[in-house]
TORVO-110801 format. One line per 5 residues: for each residue x negated, y, z of N, C-alpha, C. Coordinates in steps of 0.1 Angstrom, whole numbers, always signed. Each point is the difference from the previous one (the first is absolute). Example, Ala and Ser with C-alpha at 12.3 -4.5 7.8 and 13.67 -1.06 7.14 Angstrom:
// TORVO-110801
-132 -57 +78 +9 +12 +0 -9 +12 +0 | +4 +11 -7 -9 +11 +0 +8 +11 +8
END
This chain:
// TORVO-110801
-3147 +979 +1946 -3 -10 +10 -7 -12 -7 | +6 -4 -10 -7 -10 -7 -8 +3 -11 | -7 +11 +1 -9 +8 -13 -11 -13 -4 | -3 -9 +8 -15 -7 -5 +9 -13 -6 | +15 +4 -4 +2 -15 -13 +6 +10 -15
-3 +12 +2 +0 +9 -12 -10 -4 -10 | -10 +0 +6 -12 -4 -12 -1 -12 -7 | +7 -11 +2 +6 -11 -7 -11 -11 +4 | -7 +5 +9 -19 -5 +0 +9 -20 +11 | +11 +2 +7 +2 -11 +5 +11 -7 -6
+3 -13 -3 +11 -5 -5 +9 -10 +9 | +11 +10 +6 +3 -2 +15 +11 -15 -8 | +5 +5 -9 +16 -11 -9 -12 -10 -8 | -12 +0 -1 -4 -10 -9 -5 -12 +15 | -6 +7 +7 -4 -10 +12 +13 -6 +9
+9 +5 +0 +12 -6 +9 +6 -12 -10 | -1 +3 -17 +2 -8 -12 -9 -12 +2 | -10 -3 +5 -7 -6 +1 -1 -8 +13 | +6 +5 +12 +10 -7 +8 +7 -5 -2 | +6 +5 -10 +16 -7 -3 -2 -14 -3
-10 +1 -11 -3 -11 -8 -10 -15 +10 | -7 +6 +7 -6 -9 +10 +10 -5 +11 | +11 +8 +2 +11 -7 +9 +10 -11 -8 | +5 +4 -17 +4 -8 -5 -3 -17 -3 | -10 +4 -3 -8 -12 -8 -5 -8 +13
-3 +6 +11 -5 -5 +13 +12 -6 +6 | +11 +4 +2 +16 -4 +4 +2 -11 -13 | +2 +3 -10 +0 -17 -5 -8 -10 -1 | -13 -1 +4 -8 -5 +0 +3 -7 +15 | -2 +9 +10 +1 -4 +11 +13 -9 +2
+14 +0 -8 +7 -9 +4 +6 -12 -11 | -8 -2 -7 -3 -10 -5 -13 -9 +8 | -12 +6 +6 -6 -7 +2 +3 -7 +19 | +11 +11 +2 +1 -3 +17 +12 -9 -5 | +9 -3 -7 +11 -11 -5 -8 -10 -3
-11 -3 -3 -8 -10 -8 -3 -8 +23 | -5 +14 +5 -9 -4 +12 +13 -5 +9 | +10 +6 +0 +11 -7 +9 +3 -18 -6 | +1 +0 -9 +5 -14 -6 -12 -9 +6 | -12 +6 -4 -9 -11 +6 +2 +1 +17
+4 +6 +10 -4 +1 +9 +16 -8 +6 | +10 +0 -6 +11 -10 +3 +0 -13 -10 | -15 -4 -6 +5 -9 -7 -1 -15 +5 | +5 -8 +0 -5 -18 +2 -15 -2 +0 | -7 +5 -7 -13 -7 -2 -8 +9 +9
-10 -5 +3 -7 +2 +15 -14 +10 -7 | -6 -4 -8 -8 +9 -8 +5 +16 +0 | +13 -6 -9 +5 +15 -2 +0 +11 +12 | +9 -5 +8 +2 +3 +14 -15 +4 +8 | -9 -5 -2 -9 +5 +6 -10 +13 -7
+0 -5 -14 -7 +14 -8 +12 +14 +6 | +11 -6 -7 +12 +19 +3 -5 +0 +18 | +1 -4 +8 -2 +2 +16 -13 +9 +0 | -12 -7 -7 -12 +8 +6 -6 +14 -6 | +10 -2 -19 -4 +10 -2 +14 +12 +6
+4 -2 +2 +11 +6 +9 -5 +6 +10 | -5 -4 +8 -5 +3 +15 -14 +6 -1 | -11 -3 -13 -11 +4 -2 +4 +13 -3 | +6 +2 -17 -1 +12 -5 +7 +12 +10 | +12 -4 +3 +10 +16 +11 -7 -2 +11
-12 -5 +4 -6 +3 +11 -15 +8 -6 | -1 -1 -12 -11 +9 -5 +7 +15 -3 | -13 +10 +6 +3 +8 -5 +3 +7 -17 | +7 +10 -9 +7 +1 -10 -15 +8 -3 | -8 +6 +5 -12 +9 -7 -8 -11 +2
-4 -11 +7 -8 -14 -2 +2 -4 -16 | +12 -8 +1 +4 -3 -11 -2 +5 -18 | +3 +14 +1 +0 +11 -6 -15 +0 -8 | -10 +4 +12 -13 +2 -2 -7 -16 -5 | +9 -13 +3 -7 -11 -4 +3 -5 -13
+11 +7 -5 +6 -3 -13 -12 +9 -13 | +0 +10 +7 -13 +12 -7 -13 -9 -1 | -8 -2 +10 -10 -2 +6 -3 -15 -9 | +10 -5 +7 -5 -19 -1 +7 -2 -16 | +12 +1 -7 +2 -7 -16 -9 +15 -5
+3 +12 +1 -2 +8 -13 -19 -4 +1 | -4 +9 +12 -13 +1 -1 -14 -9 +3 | +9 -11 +5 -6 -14 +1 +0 -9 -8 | +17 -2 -4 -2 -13 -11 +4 +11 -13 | -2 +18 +0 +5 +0 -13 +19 -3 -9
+2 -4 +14 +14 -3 -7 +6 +10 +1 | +7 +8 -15 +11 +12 -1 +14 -2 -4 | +4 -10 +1 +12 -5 -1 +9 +6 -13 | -2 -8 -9 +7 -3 -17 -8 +14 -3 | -11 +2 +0 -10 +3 -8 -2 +13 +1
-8 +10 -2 -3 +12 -1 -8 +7 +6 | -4 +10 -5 -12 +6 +11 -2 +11 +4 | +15 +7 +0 +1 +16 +8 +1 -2 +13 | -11 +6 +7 +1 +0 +17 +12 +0 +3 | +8 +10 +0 +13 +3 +2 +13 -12 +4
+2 -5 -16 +7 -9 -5 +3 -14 +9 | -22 -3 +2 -3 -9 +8 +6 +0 +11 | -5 +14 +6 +5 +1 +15 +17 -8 +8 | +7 +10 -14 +14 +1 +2 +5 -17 -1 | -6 -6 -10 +2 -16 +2 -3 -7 +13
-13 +5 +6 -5 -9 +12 +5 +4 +5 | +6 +14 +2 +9 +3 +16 +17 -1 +0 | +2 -4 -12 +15 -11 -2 -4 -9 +7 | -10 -9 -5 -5 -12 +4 +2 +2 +17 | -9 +6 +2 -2 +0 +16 +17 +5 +10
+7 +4 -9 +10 +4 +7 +11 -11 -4 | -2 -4 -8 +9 -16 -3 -1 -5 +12 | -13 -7 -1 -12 -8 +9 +6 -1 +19 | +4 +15 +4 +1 +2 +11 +16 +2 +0 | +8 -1 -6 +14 +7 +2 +6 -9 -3
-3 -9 -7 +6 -15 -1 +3 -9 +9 | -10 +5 +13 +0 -8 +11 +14 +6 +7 | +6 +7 +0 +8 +9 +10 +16 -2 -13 | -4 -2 -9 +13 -9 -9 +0 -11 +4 | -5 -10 +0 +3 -13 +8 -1 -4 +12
+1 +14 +4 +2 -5 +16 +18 +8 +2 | +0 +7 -8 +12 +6 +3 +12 -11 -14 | -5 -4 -8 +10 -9 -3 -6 -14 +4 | -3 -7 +13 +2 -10 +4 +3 +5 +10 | +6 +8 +8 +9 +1 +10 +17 +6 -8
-1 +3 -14 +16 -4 -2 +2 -13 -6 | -10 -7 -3 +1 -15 -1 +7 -10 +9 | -7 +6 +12 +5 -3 +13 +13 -1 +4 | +6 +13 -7 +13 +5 +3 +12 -6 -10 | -4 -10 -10 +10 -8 -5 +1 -13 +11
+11 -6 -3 -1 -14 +9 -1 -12 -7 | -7 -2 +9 -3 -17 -3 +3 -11 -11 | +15 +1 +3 +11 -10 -5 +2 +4 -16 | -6 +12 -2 +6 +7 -16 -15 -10 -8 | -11 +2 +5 -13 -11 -1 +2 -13 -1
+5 -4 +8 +3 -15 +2 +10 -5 -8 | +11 +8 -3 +9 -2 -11 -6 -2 -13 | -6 +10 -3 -7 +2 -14 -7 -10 -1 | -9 -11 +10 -11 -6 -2 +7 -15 -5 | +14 +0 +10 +9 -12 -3 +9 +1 -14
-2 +9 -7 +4 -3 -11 -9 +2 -13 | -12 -3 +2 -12 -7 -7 -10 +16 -4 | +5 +11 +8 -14 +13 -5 -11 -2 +6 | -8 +1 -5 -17 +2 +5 +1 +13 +12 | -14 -4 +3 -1 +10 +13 -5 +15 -6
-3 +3 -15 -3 +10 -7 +14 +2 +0 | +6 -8 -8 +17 +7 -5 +10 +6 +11 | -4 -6 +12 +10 +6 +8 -7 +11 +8 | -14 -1 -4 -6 +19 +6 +5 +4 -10 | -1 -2 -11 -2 +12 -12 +14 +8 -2
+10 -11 +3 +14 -2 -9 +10 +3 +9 | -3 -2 +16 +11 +0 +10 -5 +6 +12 | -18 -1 +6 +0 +5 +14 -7 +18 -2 | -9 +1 -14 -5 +13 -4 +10 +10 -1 | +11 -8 -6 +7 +15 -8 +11 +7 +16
+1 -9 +11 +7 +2 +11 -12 +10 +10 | -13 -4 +0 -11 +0 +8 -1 +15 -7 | -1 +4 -12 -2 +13 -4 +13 +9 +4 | +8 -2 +1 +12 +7 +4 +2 +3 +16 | -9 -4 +6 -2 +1 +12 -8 +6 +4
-10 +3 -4 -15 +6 -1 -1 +8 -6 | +9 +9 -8 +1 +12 -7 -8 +13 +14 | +7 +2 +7 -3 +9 +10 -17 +2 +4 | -4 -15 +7 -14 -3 +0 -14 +4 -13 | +6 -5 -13 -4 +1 -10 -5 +19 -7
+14 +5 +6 +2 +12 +0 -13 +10 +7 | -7 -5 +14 -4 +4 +7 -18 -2 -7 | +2 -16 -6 -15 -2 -8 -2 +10 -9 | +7 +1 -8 -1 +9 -10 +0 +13 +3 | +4 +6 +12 -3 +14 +6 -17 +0 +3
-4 -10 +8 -12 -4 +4 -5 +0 -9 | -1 -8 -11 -12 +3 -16 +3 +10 -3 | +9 +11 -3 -3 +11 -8 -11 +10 +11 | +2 +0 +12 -4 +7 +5 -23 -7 +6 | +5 -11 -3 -15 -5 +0 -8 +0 -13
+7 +3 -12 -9 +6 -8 -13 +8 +2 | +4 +5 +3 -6 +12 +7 -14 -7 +3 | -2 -11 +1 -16 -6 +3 -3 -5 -10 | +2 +0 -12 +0 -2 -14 -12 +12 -3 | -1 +15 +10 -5 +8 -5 -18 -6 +7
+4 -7 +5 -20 -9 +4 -5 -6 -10 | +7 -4 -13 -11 -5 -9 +2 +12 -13 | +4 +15 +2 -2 +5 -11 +13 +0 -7 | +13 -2 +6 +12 -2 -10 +9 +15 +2 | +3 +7 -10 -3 +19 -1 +18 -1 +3
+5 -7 +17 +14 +0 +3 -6 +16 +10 | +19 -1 +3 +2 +14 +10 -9 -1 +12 | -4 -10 +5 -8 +4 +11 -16 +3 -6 | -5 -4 -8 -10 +6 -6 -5 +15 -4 | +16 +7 -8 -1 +9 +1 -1 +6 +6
+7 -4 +14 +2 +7 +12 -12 +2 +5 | -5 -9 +0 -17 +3 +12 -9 +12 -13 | +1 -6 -10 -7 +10 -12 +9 +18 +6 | +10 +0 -2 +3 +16 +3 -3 +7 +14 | +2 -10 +12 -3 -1 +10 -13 +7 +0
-8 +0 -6 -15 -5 -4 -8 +15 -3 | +12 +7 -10 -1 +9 -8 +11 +13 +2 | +10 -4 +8 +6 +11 +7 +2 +3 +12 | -11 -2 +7 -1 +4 +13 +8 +5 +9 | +7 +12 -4 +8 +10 +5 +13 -4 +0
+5 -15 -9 +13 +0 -4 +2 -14 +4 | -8 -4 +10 +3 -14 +5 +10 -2 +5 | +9 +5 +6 +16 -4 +8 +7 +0 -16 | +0 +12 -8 +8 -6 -9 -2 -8 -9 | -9 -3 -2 -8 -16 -10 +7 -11 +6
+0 -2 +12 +5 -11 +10 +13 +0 -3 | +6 +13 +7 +13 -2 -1 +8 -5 -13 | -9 +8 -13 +8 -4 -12 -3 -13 -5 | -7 -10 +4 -4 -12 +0 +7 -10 +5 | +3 +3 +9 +9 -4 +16 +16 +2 -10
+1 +10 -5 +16 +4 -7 -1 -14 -9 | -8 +3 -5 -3 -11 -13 +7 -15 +2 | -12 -5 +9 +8 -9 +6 +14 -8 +5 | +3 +12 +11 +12 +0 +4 +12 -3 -13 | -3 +9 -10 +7 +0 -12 +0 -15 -7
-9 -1 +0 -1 -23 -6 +5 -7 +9 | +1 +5 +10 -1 -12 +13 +21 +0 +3 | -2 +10 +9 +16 +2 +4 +11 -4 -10 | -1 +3 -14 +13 -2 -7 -3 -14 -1 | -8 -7 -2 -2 -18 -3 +4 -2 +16
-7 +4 +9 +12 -8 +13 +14 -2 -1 | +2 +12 -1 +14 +6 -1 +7 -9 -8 | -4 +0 -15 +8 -10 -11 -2 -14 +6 | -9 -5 +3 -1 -7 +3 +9 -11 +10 | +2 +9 +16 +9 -1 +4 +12 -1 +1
+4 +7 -11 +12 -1 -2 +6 -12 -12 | -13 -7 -3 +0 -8 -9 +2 -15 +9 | -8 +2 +11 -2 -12 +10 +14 +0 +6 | +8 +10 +3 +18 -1 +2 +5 -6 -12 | -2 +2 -10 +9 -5 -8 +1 -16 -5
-17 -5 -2 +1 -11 -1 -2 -10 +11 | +2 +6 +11 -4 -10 +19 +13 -14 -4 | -8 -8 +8 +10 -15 -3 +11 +2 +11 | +8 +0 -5 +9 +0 +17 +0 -16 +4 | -4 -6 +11 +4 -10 +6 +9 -2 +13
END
């Protein structure tokens, strides 16, 4: 049934390897930079508050193949920029489409931890401010670490969403599972339900257990109030 992965000619574990790694590095990326975009977007100063707002509302209202294709297009092939140096197509690619999936997934981290922001109260703020912390100290030190404990579930759901939007990583040339997929697609005509399907398995396989743990991670550390 699966005679056309005998010939070794596709590398089904090296391209899902390669998901793995664009979901990793894109999941940390993305929540450091969406923690950076929530602080500005609850902060005092008016500046701040307006840059996190518009790129907020700009970028998750752009499309993720826009983005994608502008990270390619506009730093590599326009200004040449390969980000910390190198010059394997490849390599490139896989940097710019971190980039571009930071870029876009960040937005959906600080929107989902400034609604458990939300969900501390007031008075725990107000306290902290009356016994002399900065408005950094008491995000960093007292409203983040409550605000993440609330948002586990939400967060859970981002991270389902990036591994599975990788997958448009394969528009600037980056050799993930959907790449291969259109390449065998391409080349085994006859065997297209199960190309899909074992693709589709693939998936399901990264995806479901990280809900799952995940979930049951979001019970454990939920704030009871």
């Amino acid at each position: 049934m699966f005679d056309f992965l005998d010939s070794g000619q596709y590398d089904v574990l090296g391209a899902f390897w390669v998901t793995v790694q664009l979901t990793v590095y894109s999941a940390i990326g993305s929540l450091v930079w969406g923690t950076i975009l929530a602080a500005m977007r609850v902060s005092p100063v008016p500046l701040m508050r307006a840059f996190g707002t518009a790129y907020v509302n700009v970028v998750r209202n752009t499309p993720l193949t826009v983005i994608i294709l502008a990270a390619s297009l506009g730093l590599f092939q326009t200004l040449g920029i390969t980000l910390a140096g190198g010059s394997d197509f490849e390599t490139i690619g896989f940097r710019l489409a971190v980039l571009g999936l930071i870029a876009y997934h960040a937005t959906f981290v600080c929107e989902a931890l400034r609604s458990g922001i939300n969900t501390v109260p007031v008075g725990q703020a107000e306290a902290a401010r009356a016994l002399g912390l900065s408005f950094f100290q008491v995000l960093f030190l007292i409203i983040l670490p409550q605000a993440f404990r609330a948002v586990v579930a939400p967060l859970a759901n981002v991270l389902i969403a990036l591994t599975k939007n990788t997958t448009v990583a394969a528009a600037i040339g980056v050799a993930e599972a959907a790449a291969l997929m259109k390449t065998m697609i391409e080349y085994e005509s006859d065997a297209i339900f199960l190309v899909s399907a074992m693709f589709a398995f693939g998936f399901v396989v990264l995806t479901l257990p990280t809900g799952m743990l995940l979930g049951w991670v979001s019970k454990r550390v939920a704030v009871k109030r």
